[in-house]
C-alpha positions as CSV (number, residue, x, y, z in Angstrom):
1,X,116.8,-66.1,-65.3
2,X,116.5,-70.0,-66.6
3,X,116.6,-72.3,-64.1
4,X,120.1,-73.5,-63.9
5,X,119.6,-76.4,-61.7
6,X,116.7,-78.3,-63.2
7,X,118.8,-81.2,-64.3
8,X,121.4,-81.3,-61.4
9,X,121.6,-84.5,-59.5
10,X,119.7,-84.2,-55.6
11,X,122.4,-86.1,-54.2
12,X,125.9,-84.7,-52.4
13,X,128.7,-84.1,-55.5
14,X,131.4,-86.1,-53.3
15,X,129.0,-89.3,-53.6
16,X,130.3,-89.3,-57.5
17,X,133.6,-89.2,-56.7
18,X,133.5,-92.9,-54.2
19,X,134.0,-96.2,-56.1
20,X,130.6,-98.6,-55.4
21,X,131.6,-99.5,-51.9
22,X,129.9,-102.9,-50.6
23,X,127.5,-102.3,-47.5
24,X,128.4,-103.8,-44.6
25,X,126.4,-106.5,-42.8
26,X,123.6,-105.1,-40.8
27,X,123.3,-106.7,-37.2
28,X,121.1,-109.8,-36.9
29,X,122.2,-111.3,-34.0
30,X,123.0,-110.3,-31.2
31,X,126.4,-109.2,-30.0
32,X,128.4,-108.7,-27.1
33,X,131.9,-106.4,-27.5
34,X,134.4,-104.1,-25.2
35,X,133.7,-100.7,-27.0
36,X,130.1,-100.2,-29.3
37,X,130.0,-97.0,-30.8
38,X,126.6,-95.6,-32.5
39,X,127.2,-93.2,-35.7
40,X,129.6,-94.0,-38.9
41,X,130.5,-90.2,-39.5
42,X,133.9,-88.2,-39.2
43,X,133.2,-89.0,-34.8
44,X,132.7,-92.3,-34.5
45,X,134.7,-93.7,-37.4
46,X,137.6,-91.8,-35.5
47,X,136.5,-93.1,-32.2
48,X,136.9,-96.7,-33.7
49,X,140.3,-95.8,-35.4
50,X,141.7,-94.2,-31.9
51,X,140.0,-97.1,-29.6
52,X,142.0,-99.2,-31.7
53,X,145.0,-97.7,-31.3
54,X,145.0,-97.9,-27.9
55,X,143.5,-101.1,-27.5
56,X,144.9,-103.7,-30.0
57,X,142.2,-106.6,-28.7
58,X,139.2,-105.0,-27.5
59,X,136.3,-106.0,-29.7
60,X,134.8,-103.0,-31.1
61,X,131.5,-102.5,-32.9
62,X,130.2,-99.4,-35.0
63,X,126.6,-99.3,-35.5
64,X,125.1,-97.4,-38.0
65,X,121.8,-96.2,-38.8
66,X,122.2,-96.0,-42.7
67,X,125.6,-95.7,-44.6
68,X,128.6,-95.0,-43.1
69,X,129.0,-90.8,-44.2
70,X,125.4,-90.7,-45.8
71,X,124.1,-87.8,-43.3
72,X,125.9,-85.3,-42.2
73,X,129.5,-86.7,-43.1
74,X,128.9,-86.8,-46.3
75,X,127.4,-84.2,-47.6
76,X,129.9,-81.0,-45.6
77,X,131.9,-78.5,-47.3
78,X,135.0,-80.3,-46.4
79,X,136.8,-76.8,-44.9
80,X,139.0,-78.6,-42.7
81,X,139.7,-76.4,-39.8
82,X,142.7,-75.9,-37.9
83,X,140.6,-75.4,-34.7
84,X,138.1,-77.1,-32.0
85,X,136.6,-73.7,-30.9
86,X,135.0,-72.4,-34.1
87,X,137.8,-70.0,-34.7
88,X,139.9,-67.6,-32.8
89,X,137.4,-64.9,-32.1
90,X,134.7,-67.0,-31.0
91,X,137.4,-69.1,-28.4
92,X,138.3,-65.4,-27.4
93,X,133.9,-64.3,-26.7
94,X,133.0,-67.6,-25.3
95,X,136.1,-69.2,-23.6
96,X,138.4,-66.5,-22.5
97,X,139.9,-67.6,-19.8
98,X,141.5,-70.8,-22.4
99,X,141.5,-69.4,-25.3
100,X,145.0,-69.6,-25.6
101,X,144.8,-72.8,-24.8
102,X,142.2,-74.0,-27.8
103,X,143.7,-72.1,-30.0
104,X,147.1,-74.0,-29.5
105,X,144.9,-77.3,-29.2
106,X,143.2,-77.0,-32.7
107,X,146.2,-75.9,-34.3
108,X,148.0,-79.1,-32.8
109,X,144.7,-81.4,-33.9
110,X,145.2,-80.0,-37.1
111,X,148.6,-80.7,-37.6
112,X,147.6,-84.5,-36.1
113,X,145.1,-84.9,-38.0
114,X,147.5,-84.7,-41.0
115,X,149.6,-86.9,-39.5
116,X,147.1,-89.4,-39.2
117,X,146.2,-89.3,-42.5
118,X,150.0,-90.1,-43.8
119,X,150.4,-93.1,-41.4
120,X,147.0,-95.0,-42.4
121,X,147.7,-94.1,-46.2
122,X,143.9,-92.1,-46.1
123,X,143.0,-90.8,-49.7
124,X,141.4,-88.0,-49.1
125,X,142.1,-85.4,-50.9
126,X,143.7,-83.6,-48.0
127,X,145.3,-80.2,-49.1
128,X,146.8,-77.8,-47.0
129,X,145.7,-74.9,-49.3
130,X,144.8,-71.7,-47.1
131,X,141.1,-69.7,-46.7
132,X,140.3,-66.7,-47.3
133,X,137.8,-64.6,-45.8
134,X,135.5,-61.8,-47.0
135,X,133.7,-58.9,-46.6
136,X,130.7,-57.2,-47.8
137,X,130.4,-54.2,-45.8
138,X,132.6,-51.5,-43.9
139,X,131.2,-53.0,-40.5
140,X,132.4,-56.9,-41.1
141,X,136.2,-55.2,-43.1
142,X,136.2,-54.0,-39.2
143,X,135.3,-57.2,-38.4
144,X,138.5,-58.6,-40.6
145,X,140.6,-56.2,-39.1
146,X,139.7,-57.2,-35.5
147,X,140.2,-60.7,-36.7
148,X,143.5,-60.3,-38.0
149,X,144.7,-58.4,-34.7
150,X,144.0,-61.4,-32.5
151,X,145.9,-63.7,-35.7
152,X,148.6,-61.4,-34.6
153,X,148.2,-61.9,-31.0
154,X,148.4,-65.9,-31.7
155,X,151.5,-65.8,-33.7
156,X,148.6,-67.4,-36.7
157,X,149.9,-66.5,-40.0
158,X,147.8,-64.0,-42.3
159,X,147.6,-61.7,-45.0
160,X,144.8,-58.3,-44.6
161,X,144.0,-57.6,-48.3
162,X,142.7,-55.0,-50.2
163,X,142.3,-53.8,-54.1
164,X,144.8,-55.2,-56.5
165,X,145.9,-57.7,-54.0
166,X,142.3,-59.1,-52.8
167,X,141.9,-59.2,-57.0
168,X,144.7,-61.9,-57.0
169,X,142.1,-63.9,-54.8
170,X,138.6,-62.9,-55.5
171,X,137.6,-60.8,-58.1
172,X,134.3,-59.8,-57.4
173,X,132.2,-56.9,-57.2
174,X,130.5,-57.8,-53.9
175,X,133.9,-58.1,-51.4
176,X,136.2,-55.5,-50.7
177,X,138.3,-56.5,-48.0
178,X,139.3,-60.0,-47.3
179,X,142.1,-62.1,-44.8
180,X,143.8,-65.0,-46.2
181,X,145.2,-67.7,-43.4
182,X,147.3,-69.9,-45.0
183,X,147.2,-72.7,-42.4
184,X,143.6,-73.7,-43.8
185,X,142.9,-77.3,-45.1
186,X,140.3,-78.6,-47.2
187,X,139.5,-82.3,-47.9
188,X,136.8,-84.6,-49.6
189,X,134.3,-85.3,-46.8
190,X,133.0,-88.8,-48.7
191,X,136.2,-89.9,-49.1
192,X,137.7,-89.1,-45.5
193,X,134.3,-91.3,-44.5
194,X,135.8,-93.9,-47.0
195,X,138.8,-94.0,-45.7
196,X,138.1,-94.2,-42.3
197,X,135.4,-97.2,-43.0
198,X,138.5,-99.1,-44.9
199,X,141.1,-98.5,-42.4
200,X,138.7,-99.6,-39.8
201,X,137.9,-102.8,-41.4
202,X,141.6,-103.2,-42.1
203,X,142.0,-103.1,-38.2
204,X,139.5,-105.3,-37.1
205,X,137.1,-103.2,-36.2
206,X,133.7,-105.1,-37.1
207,X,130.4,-102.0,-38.5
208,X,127.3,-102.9,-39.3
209,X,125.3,-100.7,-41.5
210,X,121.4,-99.8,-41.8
211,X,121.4,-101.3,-38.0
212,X,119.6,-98.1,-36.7
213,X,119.7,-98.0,-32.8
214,X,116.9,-97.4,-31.2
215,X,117.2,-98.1,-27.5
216,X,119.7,-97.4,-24.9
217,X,119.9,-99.0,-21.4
218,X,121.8,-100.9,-18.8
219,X,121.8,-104.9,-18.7
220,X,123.5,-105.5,-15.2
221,X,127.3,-104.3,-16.1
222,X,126.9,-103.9,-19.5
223,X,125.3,-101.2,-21.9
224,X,122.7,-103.2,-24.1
225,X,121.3,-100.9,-27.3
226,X,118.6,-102.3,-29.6
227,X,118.5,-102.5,-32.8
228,X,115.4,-103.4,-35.1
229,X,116.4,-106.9,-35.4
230,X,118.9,-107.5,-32.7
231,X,121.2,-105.9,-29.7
232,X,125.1,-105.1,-29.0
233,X,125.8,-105.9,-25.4
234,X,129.0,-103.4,-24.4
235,X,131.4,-102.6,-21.8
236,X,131.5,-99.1,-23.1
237,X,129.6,-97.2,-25.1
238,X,130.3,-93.9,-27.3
239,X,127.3,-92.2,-28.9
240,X,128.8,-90.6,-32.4
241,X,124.7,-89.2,-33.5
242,X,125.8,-86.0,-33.7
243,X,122.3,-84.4,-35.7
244,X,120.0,-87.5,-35.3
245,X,117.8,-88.1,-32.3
246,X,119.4,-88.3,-29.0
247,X,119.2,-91.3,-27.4
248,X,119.8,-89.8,-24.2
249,X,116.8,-87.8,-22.4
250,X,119.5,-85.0,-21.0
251,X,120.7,-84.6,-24.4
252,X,117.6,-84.0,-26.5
253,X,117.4,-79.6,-26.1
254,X,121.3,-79.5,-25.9
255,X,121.6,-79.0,-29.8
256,X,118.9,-78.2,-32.5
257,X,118.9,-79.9,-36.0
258,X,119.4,-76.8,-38.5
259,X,119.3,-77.8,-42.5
260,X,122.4,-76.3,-45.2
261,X,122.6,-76.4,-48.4
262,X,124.6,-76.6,-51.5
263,X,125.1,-76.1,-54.9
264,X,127.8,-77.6,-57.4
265,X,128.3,-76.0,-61.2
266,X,129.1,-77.9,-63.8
267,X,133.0,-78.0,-65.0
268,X,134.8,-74.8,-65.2
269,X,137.5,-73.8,-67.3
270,X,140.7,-72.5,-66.9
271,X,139.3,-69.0,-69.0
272,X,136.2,-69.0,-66.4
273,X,138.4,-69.1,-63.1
274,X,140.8,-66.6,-64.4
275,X,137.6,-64.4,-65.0
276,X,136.8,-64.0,-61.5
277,X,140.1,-63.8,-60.6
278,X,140.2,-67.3,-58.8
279,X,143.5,-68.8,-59.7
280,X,144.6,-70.8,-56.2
281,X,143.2,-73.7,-54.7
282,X,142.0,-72.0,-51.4
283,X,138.7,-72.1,-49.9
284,X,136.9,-68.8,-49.3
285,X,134.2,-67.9,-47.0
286,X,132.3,-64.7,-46.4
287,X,131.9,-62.7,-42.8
288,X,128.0,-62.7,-42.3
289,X,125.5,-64.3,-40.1
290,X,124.2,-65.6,-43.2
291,X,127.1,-66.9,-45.0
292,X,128.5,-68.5,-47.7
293,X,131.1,-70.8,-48.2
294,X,132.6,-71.9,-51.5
295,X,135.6,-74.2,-53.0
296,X,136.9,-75.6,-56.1
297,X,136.2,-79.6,-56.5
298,X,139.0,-81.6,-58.2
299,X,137.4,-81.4,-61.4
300,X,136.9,-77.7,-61.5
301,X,133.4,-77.3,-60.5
302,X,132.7,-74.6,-57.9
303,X,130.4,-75.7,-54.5
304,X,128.7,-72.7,-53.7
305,X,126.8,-73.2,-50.5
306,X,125.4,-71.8,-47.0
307,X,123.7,-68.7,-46.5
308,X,120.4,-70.2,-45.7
309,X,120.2,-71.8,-42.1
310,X,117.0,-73.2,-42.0
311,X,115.2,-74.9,-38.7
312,X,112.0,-76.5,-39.1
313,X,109.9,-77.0,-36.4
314,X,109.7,-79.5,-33.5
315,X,113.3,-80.2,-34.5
316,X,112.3,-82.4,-37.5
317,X,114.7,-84.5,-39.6
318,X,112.7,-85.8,-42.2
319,X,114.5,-86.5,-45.6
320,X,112.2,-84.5,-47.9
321,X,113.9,-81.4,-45.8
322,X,117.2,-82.1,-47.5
323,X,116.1,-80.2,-51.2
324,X,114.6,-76.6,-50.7
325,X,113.8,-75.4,-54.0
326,X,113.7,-72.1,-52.6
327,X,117.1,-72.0,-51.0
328,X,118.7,-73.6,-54.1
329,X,117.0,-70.6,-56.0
330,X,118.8,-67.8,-53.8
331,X,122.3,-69.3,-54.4
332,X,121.9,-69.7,-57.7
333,X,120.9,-65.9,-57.6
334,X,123.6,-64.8,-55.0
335,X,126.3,-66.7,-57.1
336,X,125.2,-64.9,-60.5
337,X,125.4,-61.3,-58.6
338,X,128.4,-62.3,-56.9
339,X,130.1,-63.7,-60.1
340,X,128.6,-61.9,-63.0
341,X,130.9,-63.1,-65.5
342,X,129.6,-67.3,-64.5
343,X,126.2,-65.7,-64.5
344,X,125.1,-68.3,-66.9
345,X,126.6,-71.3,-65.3
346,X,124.4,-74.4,-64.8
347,X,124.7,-76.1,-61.6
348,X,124.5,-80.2,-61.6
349,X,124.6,-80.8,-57.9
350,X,121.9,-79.6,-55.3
351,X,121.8,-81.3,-52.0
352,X,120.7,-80.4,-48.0
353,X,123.0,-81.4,-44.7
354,X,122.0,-81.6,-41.4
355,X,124.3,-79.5,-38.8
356,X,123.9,-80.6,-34.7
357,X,123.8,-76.6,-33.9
358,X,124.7,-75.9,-30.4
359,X,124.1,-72.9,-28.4
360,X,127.9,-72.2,-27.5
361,X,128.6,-73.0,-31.3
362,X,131.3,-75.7,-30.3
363,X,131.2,-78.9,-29.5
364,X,130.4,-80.8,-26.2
365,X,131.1,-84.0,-24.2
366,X,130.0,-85.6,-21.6
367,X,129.5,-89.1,-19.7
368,X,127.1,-91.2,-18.4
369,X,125.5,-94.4,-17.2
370,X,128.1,-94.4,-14.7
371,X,131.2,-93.4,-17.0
372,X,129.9,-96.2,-19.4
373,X,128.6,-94.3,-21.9
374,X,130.5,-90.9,-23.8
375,X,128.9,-88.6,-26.2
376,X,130.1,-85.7,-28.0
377,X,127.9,-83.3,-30.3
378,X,127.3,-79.9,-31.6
379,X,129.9,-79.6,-33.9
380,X,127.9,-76.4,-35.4
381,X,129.3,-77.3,-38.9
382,X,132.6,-77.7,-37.8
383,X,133.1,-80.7,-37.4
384,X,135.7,-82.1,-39.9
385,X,138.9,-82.0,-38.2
386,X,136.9,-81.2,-34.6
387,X,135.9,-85.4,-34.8
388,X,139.0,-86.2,-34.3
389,X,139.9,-84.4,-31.3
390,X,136.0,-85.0,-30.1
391,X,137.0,-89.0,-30.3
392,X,140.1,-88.7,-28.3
393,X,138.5,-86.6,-25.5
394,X,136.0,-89.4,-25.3
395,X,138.1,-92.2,-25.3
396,X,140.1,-90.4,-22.5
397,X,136.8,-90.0,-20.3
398,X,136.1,-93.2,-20.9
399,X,139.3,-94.9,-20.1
400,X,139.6,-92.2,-16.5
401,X,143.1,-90.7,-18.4
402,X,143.1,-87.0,-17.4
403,X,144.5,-85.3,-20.0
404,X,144.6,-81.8,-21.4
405,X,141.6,-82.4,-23.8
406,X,139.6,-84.3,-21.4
407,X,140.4,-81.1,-18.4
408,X,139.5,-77.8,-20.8
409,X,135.9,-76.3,-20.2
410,X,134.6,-75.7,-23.1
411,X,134.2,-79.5,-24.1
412,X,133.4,-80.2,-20.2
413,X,130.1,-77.5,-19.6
414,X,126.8,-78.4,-21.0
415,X,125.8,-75.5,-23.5
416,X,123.0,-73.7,-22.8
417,X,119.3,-75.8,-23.4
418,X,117.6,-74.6,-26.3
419,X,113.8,-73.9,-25.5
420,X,111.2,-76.6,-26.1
421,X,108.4,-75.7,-28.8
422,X,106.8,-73.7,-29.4
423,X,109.8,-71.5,-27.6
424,X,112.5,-73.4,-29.4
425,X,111.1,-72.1,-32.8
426,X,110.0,-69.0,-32.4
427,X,113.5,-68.0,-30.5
428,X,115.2,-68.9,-33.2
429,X,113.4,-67.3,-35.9
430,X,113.6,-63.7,-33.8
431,X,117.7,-64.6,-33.6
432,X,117.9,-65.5,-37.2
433,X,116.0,-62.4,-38.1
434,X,118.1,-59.8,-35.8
435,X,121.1,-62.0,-37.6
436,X,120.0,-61.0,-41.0
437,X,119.2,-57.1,-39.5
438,X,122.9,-56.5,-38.6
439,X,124.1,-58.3,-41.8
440,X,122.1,-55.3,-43.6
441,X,122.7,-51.9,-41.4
442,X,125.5,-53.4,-39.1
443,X,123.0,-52.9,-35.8
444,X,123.2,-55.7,-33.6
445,X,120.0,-55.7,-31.4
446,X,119.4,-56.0,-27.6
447,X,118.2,-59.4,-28.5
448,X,121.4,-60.7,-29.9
449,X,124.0,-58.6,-27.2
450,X,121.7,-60.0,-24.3
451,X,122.6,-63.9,-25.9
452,X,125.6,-62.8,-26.0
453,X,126.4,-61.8,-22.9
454,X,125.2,-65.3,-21.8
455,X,127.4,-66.7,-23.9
456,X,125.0,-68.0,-26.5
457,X,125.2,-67.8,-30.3
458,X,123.3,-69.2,-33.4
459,X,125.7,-70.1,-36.1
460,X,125.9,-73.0,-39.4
């Protein structure tokens, strides 16, 4: 097989689609503000947007290390989930006792988070537009059946499909059973950045790009955090790092850095879709531990991405990590067996993300510095629409408002510390292997059942 890649572009397709933006300012003097919030992704671009809202003259700062959406942002999927909790079944393994509860919430943030998008005129790309999940093997069709039994419990819309009906989906030799939810979004990551940067602006919110924090600590009442040229002295503070470096000590084993990747074809045409029976503009995802997740762009390329979940040690975040040869080489050769008829389809796009991977697979926040300071992290990949409802549980911490975000546990408990090195490493490396064992024979080892019975998982 010719190397179909060997002229694509190492940058994240959605970067193509953005207008040049101008960079904002970075800080070089310093600063004093109500609300400074570090990280200009999906969290703290909404923390900014929300902070506004409910504080029309509060001086608010974003500070951000690079460009707003150049990490993790930036280069997602954009499946945009209508959940906090990673799903129904994972809520249900992790969180029973609320379940019900998160389910309702993320269906509520999704339907928000819509909203939201209406009223600040965001071009995104939004599209309400369904998923559809599949299966390779008899053990994960049970897994789709048990899946759409607990849909059914929720009242969540869904279709179980099989033959001639899965065909109108997915034509493929490699799936025979899938679940379609329609109640599924999918957006343009970059742009929903974009977006949020502009209407941020708009509002008087003042960021500062390539102002890379590198210090946190208290200055009598204030939070003061240092900057290579200069320092933001704040009332409050909201930590938005997600992947990068904790600037906290306490936070620094709560998530692991884990690397995904991606790969965009070139144009498709209308003959090409219909030949792998892929007519609708829904996203699809398959039912492994190693997974991949794939959507149409809106000029008819396919991203074809995941599988790979790849850790490297000491929790490094260097970013030579973002291309993997390797990895790009066993998507291309996943997507020819899993699409034989686009077997010869040349890719233009390969590019790396960085996911903050938490043990409970969903995110967390906290406080600290005396209810000063609010974080929120380990998105696990999910973290487009997630953001949102992450930045409103701070903001409610912050401000002392209990509410029914700011009360549900599984925001409110620490996850589980991952291991320092050389633990951390070799753990996950015996996990992802296991993971890759049951995806084969179905098994899942004592390994695996023992984390799960503590209520830890390993997930992209």
């Amino acid at each position: 097989m010719t190397n179909r890649f060997a002229d694509a572009s190492p940058t994240p397709f959605w970067a193509s689609t953005l207008p040049i933006m101008h960079t904002c300012a970075p800080l070089t003097t310093d600063a004093t503000c109500d609300l400074a919030i570090v990280g200009g992704g999906f969290t703290g671009l909404w923390s900014a947007l929300k902070a506004r809202e409910r504080h029309p003259d509060a001086t608010i700062v974003v500070l951000e290390a690079k460009q707003c959406g150049q990490d993790a942002s930036g280069r997602s999927g954009g499946f945009c989930a209508p959940s906090i909790s990673h799903g129904v079944s994972n809520a249900l393994a992790r969180h029973p006792g609320e379940a019900a509860t998160l389910i309702r919430l993320g269906q509520e943030n999704f339907d928000e988070y819509a909203r939201d998008l209406d009223a600040y005129g965001l071009d995104v790309g939004f599209a309400r537009c369904g998923k559809l999940n599949l299966a390779t093997t008899a053990w994960q069709a049970k897994g789709l059946e048990e899946m759409a039994r607990n849909y059914e419990r929720f009242g969540i819309a869904h279709q179980l499909l099989h033959g001639d009906a899965l065909r109108e989906k997915l034509d493929s030799p490699v799936y025979g059973t899938g679940l379609f939810e329609p109640n599924y979004g999918l957006v343009n990551p970059a742009k929903v950045v974009a977006e949020l940067r502009r209407v941020c602006l708009d509002h008087g919110v003042t960021i500062h790009e390539h102002s890379d924090v590198r210090q946190l600590s208290r200055d009598a009442a204030l939070i003061r955090l240092r900057t290579r040229q200069a320092d933001v002295s704040a009332k409050q503070v909201i930590l938005a790092t997600n992947a990068a470096s904790p600037l906290l000590k306490r936070l620094r084993l709560a998530f692991v850095p884990i690397y995904d990747y991606s790969l965009v074809t070139q144009p498709l045409s209308a003959d090409q879709w219909a030949s792998i029976g892929w007519t609708g503009p829904h996203g699809i995802a398959d039912s492994g531990n190693q997974f991949h997740y794939f959507r149409k762009t809106p000029d008819n390329r396919m991203l074809w991405a995941g599988y790979d979940a790849i850790y490297h040690y000491g929790s490094d975040r260097g970013d030579a990590l973002l291309q993997r040869p390797e990895t790009f080489r066993r998507l291309a050769n996943q997507f020819a067996d899993t699409f034989p008829p686009l077997a010869d389809v040349a890719f233009d796009f390969t590019w790396g993300g960085i996911i903050d991977t938490s043990a409970r697979t969903t995110f967390f926040s906290g406080l600290a510095c005396g209810g000063q300071v609010a974080y929120a992290m380990g998105f696990t990949g999910q973290g487009v629409s997630a953001s949102r409802f992450a930045a409103l549980t701070m903001l409610d911490r912050l401000d002392g408002t209990r509410t029914e975000r700011s009360r549900i546990n599984m925001s409110r408990q620490f996850p589980m510390p991952f291991p320092p090195e050389p633990l951390r490493s070799a753990a996950i490396k015996r996990a992802q292997r296991d993971l890759a064992h049951e995806d084969a024979t179905g098994y899942r080892s004592r390994f695996l059942r023992t984390l799960d019975a503590f209520g830890i998982g390993f997930d992209s």
